[in-house]
LOGU-696523 format. One record per residue (C-alpha): residue in one letter; x, y, z. Coordinates in Angstrom, 3 decimals. Layout:
{'a'; {X; Y; Z}}
...
! end
This chain:
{'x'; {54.731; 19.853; 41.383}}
{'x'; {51.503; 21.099; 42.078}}
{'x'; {50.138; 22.275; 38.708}}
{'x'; {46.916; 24.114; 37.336}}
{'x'; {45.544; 23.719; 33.848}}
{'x'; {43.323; 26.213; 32.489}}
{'x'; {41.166; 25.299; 29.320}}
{'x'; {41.670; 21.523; 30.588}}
{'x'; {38.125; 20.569; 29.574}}
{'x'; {38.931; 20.918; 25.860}}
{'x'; {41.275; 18.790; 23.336}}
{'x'; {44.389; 20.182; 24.044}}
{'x'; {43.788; 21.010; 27.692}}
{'x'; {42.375; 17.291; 28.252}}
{'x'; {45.793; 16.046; 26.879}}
{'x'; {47.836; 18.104; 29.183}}
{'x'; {45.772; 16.939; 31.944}}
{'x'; {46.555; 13.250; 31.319}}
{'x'; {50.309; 13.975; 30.556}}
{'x'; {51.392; 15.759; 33.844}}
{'x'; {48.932; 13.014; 35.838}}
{'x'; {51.721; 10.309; 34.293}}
{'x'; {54.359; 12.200; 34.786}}
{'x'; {53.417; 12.552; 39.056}}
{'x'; {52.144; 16.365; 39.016}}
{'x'; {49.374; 16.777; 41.382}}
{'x'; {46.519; 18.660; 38.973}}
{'x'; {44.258; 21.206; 39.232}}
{'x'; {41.668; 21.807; 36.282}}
{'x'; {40.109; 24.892; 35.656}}
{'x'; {36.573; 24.509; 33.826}}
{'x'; {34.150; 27.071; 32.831}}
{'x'; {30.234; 25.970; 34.591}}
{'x'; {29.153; 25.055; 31.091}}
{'x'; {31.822; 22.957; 30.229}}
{'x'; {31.410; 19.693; 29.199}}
{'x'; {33.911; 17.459; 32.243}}
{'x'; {33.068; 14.174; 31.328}}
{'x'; {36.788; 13.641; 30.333}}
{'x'; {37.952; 14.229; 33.761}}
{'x'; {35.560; 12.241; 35.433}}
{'x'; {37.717; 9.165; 37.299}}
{'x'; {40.612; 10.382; 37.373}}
{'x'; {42.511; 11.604; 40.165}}
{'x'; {42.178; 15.755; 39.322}}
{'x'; {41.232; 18.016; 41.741}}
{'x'; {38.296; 19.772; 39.635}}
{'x'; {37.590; 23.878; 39.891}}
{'x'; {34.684; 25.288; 38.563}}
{'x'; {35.578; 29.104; 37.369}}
{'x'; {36.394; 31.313; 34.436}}
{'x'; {39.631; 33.249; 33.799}}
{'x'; {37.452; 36.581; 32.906}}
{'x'; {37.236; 36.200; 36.740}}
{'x'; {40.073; 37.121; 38.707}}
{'x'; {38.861; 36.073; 41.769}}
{'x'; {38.235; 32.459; 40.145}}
{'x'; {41.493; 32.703; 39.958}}
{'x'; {43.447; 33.641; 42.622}}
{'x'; {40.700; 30.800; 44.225}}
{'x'; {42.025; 28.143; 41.627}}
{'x'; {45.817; 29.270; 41.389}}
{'x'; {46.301; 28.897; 45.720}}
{'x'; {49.228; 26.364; 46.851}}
{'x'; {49.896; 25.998; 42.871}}
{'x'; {53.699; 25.835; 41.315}}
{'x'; {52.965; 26.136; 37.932}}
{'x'; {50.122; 27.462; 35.574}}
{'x'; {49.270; 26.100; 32.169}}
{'x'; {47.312; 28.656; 30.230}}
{'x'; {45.876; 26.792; 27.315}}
{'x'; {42.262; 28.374; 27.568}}
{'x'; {41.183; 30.975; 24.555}}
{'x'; {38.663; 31.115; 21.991}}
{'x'; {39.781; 29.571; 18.758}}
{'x'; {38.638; 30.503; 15.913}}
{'x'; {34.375; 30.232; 16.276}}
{'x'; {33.291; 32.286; 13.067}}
{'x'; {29.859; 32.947; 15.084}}
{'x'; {31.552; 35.062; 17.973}}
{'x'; {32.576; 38.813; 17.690}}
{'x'; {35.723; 40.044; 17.589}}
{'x'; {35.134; 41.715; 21.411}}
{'x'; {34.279; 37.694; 22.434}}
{'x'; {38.290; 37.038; 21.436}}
{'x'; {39.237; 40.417; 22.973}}
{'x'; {37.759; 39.458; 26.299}}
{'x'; {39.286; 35.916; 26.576}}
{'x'; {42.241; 35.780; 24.876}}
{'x'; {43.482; 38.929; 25.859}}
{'x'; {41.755; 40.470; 28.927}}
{'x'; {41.435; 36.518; 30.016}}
{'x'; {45.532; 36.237; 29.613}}
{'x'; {46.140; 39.011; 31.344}}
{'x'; {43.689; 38.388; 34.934}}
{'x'; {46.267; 35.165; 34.438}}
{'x'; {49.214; 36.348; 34.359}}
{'x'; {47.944; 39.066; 37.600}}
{'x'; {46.546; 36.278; 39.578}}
{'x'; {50.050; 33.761; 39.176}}
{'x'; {52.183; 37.119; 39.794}}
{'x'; {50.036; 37.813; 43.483}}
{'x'; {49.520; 34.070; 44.251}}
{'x'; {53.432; 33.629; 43.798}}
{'x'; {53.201; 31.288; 40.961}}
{'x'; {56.595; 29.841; 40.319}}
{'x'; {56.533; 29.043; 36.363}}
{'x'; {53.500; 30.606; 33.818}}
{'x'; {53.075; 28.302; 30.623}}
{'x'; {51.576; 30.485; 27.858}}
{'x'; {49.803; 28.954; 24.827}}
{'x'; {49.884; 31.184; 22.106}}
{'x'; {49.950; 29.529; 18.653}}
{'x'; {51.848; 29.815; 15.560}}
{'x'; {49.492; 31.311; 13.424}}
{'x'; {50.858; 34.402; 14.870}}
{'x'; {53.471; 34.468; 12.223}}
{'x'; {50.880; 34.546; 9.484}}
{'x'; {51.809; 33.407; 6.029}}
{'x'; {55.434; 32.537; 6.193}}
{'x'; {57.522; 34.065; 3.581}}
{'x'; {60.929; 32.351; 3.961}}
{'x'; {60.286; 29.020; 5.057}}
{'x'; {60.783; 27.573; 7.933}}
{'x'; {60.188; 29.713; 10.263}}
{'x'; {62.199; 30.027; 13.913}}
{'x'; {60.536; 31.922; 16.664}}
{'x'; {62.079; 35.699; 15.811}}
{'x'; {60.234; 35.483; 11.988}}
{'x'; {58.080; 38.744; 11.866}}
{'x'; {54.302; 38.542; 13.036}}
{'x'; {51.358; 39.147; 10.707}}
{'x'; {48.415; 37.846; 12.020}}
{'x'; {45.794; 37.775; 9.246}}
{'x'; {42.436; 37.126; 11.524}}
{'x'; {41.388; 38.183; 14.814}}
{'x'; {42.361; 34.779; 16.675}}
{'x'; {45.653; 35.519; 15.206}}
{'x'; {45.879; 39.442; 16.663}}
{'x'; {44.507; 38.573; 19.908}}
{'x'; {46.990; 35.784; 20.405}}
{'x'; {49.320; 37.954; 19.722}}
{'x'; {48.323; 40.706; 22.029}}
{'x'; {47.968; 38.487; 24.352}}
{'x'; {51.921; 37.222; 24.038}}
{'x'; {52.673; 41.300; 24.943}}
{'x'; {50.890; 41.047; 28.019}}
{'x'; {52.650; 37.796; 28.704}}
{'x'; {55.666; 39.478; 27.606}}
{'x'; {55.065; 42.432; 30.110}}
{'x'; {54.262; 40.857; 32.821}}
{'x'; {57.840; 38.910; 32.452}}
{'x'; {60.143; 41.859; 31.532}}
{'x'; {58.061; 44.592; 33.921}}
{'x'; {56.669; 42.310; 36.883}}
{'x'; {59.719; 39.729; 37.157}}
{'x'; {56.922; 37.025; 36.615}}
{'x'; {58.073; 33.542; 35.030}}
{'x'; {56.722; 33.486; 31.916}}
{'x'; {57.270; 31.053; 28.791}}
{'x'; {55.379; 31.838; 25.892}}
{'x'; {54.932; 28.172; 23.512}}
{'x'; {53.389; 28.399; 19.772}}
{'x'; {52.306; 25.334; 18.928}}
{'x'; {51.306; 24.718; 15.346}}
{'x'; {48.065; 22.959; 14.555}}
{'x'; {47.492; 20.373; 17.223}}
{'x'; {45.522; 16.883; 15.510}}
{'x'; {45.107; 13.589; 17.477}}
{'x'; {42.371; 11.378; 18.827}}
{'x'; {39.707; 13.404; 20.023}}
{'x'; {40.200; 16.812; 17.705}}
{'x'; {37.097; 17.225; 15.894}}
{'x'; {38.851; 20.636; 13.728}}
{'x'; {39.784; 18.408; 10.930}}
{'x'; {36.736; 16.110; 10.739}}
{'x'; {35.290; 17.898; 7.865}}
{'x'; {38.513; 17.464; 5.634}}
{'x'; {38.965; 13.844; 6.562}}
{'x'; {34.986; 13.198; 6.218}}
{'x'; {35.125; 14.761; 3.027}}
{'x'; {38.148; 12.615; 1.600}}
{'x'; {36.520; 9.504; 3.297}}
{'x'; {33.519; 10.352; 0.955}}
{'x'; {35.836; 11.659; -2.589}}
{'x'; {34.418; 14.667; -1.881}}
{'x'; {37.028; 16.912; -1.019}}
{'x'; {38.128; 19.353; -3.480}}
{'x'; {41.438; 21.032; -3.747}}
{'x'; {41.642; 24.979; -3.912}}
{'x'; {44.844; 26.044; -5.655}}
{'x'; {47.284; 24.117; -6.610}}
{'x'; {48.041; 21.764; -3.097}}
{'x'; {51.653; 23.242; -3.122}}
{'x'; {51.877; 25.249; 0.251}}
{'x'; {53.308; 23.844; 3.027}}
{'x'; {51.836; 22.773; 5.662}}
{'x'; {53.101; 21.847; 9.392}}
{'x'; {51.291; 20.255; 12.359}}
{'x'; {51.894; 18.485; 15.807}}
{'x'; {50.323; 15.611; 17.378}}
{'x'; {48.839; 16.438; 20.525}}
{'x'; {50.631; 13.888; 22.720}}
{'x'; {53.895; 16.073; 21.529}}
{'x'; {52.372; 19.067; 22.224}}
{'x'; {51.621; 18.889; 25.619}}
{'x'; {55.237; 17.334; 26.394}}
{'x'; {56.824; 20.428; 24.457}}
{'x'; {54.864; 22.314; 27.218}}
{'x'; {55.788; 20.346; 30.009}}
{'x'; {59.448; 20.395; 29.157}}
{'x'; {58.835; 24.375; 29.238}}
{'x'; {57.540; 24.104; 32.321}}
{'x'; {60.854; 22.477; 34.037}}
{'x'; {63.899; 23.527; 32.150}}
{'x'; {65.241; 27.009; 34.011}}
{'x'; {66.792; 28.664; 30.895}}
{'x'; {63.080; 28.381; 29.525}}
{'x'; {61.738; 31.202; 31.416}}
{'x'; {61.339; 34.717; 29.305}}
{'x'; {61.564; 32.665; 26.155}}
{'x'; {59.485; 31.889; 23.572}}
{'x'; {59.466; 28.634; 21.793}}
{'x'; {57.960; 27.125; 18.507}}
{'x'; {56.666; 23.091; 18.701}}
{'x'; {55.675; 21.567; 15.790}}
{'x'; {56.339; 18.207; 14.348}}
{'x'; {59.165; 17.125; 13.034}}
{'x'; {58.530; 17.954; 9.388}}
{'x'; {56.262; 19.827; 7.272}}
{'x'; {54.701; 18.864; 3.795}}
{'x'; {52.733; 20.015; 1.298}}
{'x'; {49.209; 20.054; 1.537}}
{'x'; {48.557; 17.784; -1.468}}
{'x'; {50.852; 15.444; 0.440}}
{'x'; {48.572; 15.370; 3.696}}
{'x'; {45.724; 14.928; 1.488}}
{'x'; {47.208; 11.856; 0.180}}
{'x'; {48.390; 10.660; 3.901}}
{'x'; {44.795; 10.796; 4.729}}
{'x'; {43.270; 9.176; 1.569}}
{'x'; {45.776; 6.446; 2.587}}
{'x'; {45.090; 5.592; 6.082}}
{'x'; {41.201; 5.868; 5.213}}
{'x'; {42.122; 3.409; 2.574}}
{'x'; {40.219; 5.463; -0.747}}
{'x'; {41.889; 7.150; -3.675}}
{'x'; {43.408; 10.373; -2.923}}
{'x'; {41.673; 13.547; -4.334}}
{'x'; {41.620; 14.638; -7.858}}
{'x'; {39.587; 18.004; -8.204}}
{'x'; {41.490; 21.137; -7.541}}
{'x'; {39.731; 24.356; -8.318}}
{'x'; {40.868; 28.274; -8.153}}
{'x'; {40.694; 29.601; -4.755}}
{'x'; {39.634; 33.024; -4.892}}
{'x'; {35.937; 32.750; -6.254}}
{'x'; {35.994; 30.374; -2.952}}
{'x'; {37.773; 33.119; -0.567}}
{'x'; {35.436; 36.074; -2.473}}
{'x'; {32.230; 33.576; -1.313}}
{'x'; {33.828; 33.152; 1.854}}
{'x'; {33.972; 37.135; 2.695}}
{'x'; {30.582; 37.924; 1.330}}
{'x'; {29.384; 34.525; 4.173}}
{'x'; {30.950; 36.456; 6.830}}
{'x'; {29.628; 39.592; 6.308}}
{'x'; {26.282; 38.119; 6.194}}
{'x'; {26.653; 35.735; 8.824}}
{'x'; {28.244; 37.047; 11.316}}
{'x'; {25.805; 39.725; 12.622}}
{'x'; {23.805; 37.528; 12.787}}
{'x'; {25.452; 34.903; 15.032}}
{'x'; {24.981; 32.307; 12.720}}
{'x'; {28.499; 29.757; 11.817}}
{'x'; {29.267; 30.870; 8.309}}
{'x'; {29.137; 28.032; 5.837}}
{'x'; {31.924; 29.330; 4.221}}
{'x'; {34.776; 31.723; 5.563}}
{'x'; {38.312; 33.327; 4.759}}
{'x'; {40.187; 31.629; 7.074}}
{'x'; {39.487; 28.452; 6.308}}
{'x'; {40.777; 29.073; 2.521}}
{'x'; {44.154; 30.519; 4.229}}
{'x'; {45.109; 26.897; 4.390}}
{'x'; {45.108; 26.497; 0.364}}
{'x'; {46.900; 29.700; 0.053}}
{'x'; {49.469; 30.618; 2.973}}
{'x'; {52.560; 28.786; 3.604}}
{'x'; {52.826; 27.245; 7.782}}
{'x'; {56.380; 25.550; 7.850}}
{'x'; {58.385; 26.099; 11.169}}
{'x'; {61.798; 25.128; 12.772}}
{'x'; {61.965; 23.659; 16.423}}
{'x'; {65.345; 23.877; 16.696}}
{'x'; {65.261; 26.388; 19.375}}
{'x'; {62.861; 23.679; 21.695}}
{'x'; {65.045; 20.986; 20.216}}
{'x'; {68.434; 22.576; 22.092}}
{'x'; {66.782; 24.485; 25.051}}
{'x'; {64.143; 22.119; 26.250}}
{'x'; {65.573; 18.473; 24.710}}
{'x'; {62.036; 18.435; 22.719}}
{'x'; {61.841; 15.614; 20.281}}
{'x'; {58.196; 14.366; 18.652}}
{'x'; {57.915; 10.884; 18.939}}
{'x'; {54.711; 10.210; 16.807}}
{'x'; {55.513; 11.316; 12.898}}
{'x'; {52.867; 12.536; 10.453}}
{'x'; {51.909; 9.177; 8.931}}
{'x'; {51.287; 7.229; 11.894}}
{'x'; {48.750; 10.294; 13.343}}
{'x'; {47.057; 10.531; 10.868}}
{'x'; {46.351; 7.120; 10.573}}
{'x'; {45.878; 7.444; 14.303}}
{'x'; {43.303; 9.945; 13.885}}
{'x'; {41.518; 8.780; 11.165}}
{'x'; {40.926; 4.999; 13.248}}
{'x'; {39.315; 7.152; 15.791}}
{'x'; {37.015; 8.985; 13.543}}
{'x'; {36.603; 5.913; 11.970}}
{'x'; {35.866; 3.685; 15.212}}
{'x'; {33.189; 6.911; 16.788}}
{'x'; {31.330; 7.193; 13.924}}
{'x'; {32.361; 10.501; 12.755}}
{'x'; {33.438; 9.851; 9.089}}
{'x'; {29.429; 8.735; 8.460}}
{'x'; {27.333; 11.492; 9.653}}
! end
């Protein structure tokens, strides 16, 4: 199988990468000409320099290629404007899904995410639980699962759609700050440290997408992958206090002064291109349950996570601990 990997210069995308190269695909990676590629460097991956707001990059990258793995979008950087998540995760999805359908792509992989479902009422949550994306990562991703969706149900084109819920592992810098901050007792929790709280480790993740990829009844489906349990948040706190060896956190303060602070940092910020120091979604994690159930991949696509929360966190936190992360 002759596959192509878009996004494969970042965390996620580097994973997937590595995965199908053990498991005998012949790999393509699509990188942007700022991208950092030092991760791909050595091994044997056939290296394209292009972007997917190009079409022509493309249909360039996607010739003599089976299947496509679209894990490229823009996640979630408080400094962009909304029209920045517009143009990749939804104009960029669909010059995708165009370029597999006239290159004769035989299998699209689509990496949405699972924050499309929002805050999740009735925990856990299967794949037909309503969508209520609460920031404009979420709407985008979930605009660009209709034009997935289309292109399946209008243009006959192979699509899987795969919402993965937070990806962690070796290499993920998105959680630094919390472990740094436990590392250092000075993490604070907001609320009470009862929602729940569900994540994958990336080695699991990209398997969940490669099992997509190769089961038939797969195609026109969408499928959540997430660990194999969720917890509550005061409960990770304490996993991660635990494998950085320090006493778990104490302080827990009301969240909305935090989330009103976090609004009036946006509105500042933003316009200005600057990173907030504080914003809304990042208190959404305090406040908004995120507990799924994969027993729709477990049946279909014979998924099955292998590495459990303790062990990848501890994982994790060696990493930080053995780069230097948890001191600067």
């Amino acid at each position: 199988m002759r596959a192509l990997v878009t996004g494969a210069s970042g965390f996620t995308g580097g994973y997937m990468v590595d995965h199908l190269l053990e498991k005998g695909y012949q790999v393509r990676a699509l990188v942007r000409p700022t991208s950092q590629t030092d991760g791909l460097s050595g091994k044997a991956v056939d290296v394209f320099t292009g972007d997917i707001l190009s079409r022509a990059d493309l249909l360039r990258a996607m010739r003599n290629i089976d299947v496509v793995f679209h894990i490229a979008a823009l996640y979630r950087a408080a400094n962009q404007p909304d029209q920045a998540y517009w143009d990749v995760n939804v104009t960029g999805t669909a010059n995708v899904m165009s370029a597999a359908l006239e290159s004769g792509v035989k299998r699209v992989i689509h990496c949405s995410t699972c924050g499309v479902h929002g805050h999740i009422a009735k925990p856990p949550a299967t794949e037909d639980a309503p969508l209520d994306p609460g920031d404009i990562y979420q709407q985008t991703k979930v605009e660009g699962e209709k034009v997935a969706n289309f292109y399946f149900r209008e243009k006959g084109l192979p699509v899987t759609i795969v919402r993965p819920v937070g990806i962690y592992g070796p290499g993920d810098t998105r959680m630094l700050k919390m472990y740094r901050m436990i590392y250092h007792r000075k993490f604070i929790m907001f609320g009470g440290g009862n929602v729940l709280y569900h994540l994958t480790y990336v080695t699991d993740t990209v398997e969940g997408f490669r099992l997509a990829a190769e089961q038939p009844v797969a195609i026109g489906q969408t499928y959540i992958i997430a660990g194999d349990t969720y917890f509550t948040f005061n409960e990770f706190a304490r996993m991660i206090a635990d494998a950085l060896d320090v006493a778990p956190p104490r302080l827990k303060l009301p969240v909305w002064p935090v989330y009103a602070a976090g609004y009036v940092c946006e509105k500042i910020c933003i316009p200005l291109r600057i990173q907030p120091p504080i914003f809304r979604r990042r208190v959404d994690i305090f406040v908004k349950d995120r507990a799924f159930d994969i027993s729709k991949a477990r049946a279909e696509l014979g998924f099955a996570p292998k590495v459990d929360l303790r062990h990848g966190i501890r994982r994790t936190a060696q990493w930080y601990l053995e780069n230097g992360y948890l001191d600067k």
